[in-house]
C-alpha positions in Angstrom: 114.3 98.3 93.8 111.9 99.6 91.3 110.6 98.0 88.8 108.1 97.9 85.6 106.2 94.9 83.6 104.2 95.0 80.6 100.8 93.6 80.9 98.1 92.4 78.1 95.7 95.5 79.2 91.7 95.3 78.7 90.8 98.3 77.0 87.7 99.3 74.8 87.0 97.4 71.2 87.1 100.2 68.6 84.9 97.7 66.0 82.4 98.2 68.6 83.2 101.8 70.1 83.3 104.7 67.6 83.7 107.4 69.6 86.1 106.7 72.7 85.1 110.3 74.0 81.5 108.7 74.5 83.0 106.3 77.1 86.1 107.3 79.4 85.7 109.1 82.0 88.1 111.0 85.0 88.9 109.2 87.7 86.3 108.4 90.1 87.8 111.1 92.8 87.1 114.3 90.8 83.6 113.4 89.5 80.7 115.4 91.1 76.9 114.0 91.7 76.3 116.1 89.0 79.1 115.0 86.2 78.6 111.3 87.8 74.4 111.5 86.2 75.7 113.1 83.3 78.2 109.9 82.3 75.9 107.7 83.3 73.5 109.2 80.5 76.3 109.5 78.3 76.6 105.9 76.7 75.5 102.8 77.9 78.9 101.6 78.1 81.1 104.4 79.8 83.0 103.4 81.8 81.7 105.6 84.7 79.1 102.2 84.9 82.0 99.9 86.6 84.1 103.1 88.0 81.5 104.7 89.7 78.0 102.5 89.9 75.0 104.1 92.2 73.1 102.7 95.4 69.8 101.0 94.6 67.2 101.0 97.3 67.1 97.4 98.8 70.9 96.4 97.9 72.4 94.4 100.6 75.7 92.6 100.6 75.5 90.1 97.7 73.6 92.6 95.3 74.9 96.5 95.6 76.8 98.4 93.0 79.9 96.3 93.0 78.4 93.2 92.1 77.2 94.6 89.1 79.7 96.0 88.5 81.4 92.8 87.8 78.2 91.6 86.3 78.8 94.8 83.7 81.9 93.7 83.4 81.5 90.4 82.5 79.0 91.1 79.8 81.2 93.8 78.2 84.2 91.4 77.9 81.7 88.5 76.6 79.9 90.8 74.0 83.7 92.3 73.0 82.5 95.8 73.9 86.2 95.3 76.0 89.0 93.0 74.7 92.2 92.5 76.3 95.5 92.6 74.5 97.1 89.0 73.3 100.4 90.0 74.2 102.0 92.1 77.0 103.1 95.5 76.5 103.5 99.2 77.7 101.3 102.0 76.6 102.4 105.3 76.3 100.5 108.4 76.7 100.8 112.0 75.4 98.1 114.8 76.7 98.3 118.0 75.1 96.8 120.7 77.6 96.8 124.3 78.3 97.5 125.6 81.5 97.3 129.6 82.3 97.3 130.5 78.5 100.9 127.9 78.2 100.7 124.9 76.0 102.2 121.6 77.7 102.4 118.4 76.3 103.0 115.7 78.9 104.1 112.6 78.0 104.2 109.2 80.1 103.4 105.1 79.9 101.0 103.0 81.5 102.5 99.7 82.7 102.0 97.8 85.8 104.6 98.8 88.6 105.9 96.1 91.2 104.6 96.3 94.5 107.0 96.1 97.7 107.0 95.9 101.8 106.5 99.5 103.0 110.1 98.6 104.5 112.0 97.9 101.4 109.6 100.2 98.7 111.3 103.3 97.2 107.5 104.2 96.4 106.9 107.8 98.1 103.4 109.1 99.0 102.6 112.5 100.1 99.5 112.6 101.0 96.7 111.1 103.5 94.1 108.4 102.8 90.8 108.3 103.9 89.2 104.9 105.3 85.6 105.2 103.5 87.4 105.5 99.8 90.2 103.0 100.5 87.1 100.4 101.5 85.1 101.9 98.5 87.7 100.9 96.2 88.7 97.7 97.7 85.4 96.3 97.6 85.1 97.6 93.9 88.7 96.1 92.8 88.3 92.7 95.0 84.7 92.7 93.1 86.4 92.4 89.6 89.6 91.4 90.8 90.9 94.2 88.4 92.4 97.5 88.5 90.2 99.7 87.1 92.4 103.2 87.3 96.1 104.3 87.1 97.8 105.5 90.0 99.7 108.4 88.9 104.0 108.3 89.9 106.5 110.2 88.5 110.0 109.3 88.2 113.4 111.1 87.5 114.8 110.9 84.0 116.9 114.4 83.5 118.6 113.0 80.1 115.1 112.1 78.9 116.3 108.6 78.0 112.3 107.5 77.9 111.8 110.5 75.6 114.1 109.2 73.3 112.8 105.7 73.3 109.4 106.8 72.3 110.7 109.4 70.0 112.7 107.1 67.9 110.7 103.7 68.4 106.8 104.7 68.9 106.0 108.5 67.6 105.2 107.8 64.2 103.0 104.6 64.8 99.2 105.4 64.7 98.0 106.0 68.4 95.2 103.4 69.5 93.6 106.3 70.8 93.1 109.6 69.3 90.8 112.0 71.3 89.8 115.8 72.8 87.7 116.1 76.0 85.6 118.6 76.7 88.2 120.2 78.6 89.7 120.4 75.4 92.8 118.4 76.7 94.0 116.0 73.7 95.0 112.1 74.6 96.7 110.1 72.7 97.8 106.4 73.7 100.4 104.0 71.7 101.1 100.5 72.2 104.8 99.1 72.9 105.3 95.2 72.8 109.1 95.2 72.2 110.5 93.6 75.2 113.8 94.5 74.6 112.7 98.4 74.9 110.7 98.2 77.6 113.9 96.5 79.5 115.4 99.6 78.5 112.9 101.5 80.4 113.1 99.4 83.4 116.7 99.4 83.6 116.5 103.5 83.4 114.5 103.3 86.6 115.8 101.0 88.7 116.9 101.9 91.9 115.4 105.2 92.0 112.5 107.0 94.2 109.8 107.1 92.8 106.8 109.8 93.6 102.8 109.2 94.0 101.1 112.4 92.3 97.8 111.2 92.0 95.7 108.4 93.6 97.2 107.7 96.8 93.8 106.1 97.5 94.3 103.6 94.8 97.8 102.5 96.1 97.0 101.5 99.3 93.8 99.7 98.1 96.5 97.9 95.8 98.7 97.4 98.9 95.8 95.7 101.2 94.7 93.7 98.3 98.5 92.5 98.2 98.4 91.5 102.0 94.8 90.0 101.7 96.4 87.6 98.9 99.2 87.2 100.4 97.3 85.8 104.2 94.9 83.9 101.7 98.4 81.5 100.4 99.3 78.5 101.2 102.5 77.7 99.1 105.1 80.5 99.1 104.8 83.1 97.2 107.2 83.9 94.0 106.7 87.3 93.7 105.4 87.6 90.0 101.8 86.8 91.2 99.0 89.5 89.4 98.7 91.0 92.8 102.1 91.8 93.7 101.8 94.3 90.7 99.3 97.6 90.2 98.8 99.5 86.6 100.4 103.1 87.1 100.9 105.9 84.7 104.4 107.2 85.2 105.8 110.5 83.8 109.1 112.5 84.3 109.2 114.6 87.3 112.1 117.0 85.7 109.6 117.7 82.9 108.3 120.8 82.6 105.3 120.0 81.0 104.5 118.2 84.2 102.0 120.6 85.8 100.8 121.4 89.1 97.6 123.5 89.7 96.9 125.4 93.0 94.1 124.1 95.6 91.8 127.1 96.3 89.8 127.2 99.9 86.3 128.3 100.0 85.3 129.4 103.6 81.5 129.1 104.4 81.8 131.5 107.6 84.6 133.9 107.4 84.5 137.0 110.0 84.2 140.6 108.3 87.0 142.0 111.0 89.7 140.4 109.5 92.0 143.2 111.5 93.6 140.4 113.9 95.5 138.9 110.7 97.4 142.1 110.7 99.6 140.5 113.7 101.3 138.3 111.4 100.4 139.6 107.9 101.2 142.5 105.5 97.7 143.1 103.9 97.2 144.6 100.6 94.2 146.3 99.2 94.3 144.8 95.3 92.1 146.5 92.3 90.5 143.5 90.8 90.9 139.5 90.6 92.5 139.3 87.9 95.2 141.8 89.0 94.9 139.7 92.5 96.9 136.4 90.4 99.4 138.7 89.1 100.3 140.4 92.5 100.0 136.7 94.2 102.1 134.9 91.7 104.7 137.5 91.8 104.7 137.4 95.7 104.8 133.7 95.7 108.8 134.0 94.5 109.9 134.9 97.9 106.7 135.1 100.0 104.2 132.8 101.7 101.1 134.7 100.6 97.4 134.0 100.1 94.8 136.0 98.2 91.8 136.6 99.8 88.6 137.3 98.1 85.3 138.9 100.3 82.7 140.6 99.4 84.1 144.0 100.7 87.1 143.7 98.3 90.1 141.8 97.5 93.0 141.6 99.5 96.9 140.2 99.1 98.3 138.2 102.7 101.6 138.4 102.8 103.5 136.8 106.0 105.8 139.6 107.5 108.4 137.6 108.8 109.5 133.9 108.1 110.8 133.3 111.3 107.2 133.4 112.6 107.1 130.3 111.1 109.5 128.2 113.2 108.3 130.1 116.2 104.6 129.5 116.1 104.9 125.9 114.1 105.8 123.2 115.9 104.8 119.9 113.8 106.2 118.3 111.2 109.6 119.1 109.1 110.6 122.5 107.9 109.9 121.3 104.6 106.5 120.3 105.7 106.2 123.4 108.3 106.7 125.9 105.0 104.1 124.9 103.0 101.8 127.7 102.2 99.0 125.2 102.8 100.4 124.7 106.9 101.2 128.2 107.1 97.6 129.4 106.3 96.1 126.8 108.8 98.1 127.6 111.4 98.0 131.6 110.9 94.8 132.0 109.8 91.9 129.4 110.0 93.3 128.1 113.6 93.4 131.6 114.5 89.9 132.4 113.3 88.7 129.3 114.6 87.6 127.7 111.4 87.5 124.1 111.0 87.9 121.2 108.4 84.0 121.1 107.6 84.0 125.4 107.0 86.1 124.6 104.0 85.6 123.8 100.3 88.9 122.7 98.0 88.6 123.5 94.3 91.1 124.4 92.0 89.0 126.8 89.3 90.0 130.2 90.7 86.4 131.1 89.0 84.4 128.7 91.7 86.2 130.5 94.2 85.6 134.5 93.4 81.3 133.3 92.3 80.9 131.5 95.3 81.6 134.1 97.4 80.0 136.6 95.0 76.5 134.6 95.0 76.3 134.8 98.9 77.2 130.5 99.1 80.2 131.5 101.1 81.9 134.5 102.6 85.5 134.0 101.9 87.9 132.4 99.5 91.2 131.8 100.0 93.6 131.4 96.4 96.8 129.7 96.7 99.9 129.3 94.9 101.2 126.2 93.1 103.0 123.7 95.6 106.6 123.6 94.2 108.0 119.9 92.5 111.0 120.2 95.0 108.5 120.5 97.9 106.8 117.9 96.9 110.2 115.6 96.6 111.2 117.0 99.9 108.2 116.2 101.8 107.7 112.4 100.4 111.5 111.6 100.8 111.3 112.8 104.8 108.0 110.2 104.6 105.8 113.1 105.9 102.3 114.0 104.2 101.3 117.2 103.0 97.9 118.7 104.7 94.5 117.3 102.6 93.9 119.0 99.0 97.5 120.6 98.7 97.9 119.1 94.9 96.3 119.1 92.0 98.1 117.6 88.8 96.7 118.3 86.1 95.3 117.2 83.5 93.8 113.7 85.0 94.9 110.7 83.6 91.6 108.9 82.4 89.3 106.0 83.5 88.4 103.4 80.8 92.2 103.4 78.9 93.0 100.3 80.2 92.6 97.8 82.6 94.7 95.6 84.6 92.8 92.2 84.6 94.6 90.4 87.7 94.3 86.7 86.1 
């Protein structure tokens, strides 16, 4: 069973901050070295200083970057550069985007979301974690005892009863938050206290799967802080405690401002005989790279295919025949074995003998075709958007898609609010 609570969220003091662009920040998982020095020298107080702290030479256990951290923390909240909410509510949030020359407007709520035994929990993941950022993040979040970032789930609400809600109720309020990134994505958060609304909400999601987009990391950190507190008890536990619960942005997943970007692969070493992928593979000569997104898009409709960008030219993959699939595939679903993401590691990089540590993920088609072009790499591999209904598919059969298959855009950001578990 599903369900939603309002919480009295910790969020920046605009007395003290004037210009919220100055301190949020993305989520820790997509920042670079580079953008990571750049918000550091942003503002004193973004919020990249708790997110996302650096190594010191001569920390140790007790002083390291998540100790101060919470000593940041601490100071922010006594010098009301943060303030938390007096009362509990839910915060929605609209971000007005462009994606391939579309305007989207997404709109969604942060709230916390009840956490459950993997057993009995409708929550579906769909991708792997990693050990070192799961321990990264539990250190961090054990440090302040807070949540510090959404996790990102979407739920299913075809009659747009949530719409409604914050169309008739919260639209015409003044947003607490008002602001364009340099992205040029617009955000724009509300605050809902009214109880009887928000039961409303809760009510139109019970009993329903929901899906984790974004920051599977982040929910299993939430999950092994549950099981921590939970072995640290000794009275029984209600099931209201702070930790039982984890702050989550949730947005409709029949939307169709709800956006999915493709995960591009930059090979290091690519072989210049590519003849051998002619076995499996229809391989068109294509003009230029912008015709090369066209011709993939439109092949994409009824075709696992691939773009491939080398120096020598650019070509279009297109499998021949789909029954090679079932034939050479032998893991997983066939949901999960028709993927475009399996398909061109089992065709083409375990073919060519490329591993994991050949390959870069980005999702800027324009990395991809300069990378190659500047000599850093000698292939790039651009992919199609994972469909919504694979994604569904996949997480309800409890499989996980291969590393880097989604990217949702735009990123919810850091520094909103923050779930203070008190």
């Amino acid at each position: 069973m599903s369900s939603i609570k309002p919480f009295r969220a910790v969020h920046y003091n605009p007395e003290k901050i004037k210009d919220f662009r100055k301190v949020v920040c993305p989520p820790y998982d997509v920042i670079s070295e580079e953008e990571q020095d750049q918000l550091h020298q942003l503002s004193p107080h973004n919020f990249i200083h708790i997110l996302l702290g650096k190594d010191i030479s001569g920390d140790d256990k007790t002083n390291n970057k998540y100790s101060r951290a919470r000593e940041i923390f601490r100071n922010w909240m006594k010098d009301g550069i943060l303030i938390q909410d007096e009362n509990p509510a839910i915060y929605f949030y609209r971000q007005e985007y462009k994606a391939e020359g579309q305007k989207y407007s997404r709109l969604g709520f942060i709230s916390l979301m009840a956490l459950q035994d993997e057993e009995a929990s409708r929550i579906r993941p769909h991708e792997n974690t990693h050990s070192h950022a799961v321990e990264d993040r539990l250190k961090l979040w054990s440090s302040l005892n807070s949540n510090l970032s959404c996790i990102f789930v979407c739920y299913s609400d075809q009659q747009k009863k949530i719409e409604k809600i914050f169309n008739k109720k919260v639209r015409e309020q003044k947003p607490s938050v008002d602001i364009v990134d340099h992205d040029g994505v617009g955000h724009k958060l509300w605050r809902l206290d009214d109880l009887a609304l928000i039961h409303e909400i809760n009510e139109s999601m019970t009993s329903q799967h929901l899906f984790i987009a974004d920051g599977h990391h982040r929910y299993k950190v939430a999950n092994e802080l549950r099981c921590l507190k939970l072995g640290e008890m000794t009275e029984k536990p209600t099931g209201d405690e702070p930790f039982n619960y984890v702050m989550t942005y949730f947005t409709n997943i029949d939307s169709k401002d709800l956006q999915i970007l493709p995960m591009h692969r930059i090979v290091r070493h690519f072989p210049s005989d590519i003849s051998s992928l002619e076995e499996c593979f229809r391989i068109d000569r294509i003009r230029s790279k912008e015709e090369l997104l066209i011709s993939l898009r439109r092949a994409g409709q009824n075709e696992h295919a691939f773009g491939l960008y080398i120096r020598a030219g650019v070509r279009l993959l297109r499998l021949k025949n789909k029954l090679l699939i079932d034939q050479h595939i032998q893991e997983g679903s066939k949901d999960y074995r028709h993927l475009d993401a399996t398909i061109l590691k089992h065709f083409v990089f375990d073919k060519l003998g490329i591993t994991s540590e050949e390959i870069i993920y980005t999702k800027d088609f324009q990395e991809v075709t300069e990378t190659v072009d500047n000599g850093a790499a000698d292939a790039g591999f651009v992919m199609n958007s994972v469909k919504i209904s694979q994604l569904k598919a996949i997480a309800l059969n409890g499989e996980k898609m291969p590393p880097k298959t989604t990217y949702f855009y735009p990123k919810v950001l850091s520094g909103l609010t923050v779930y203070k578990m008190d």
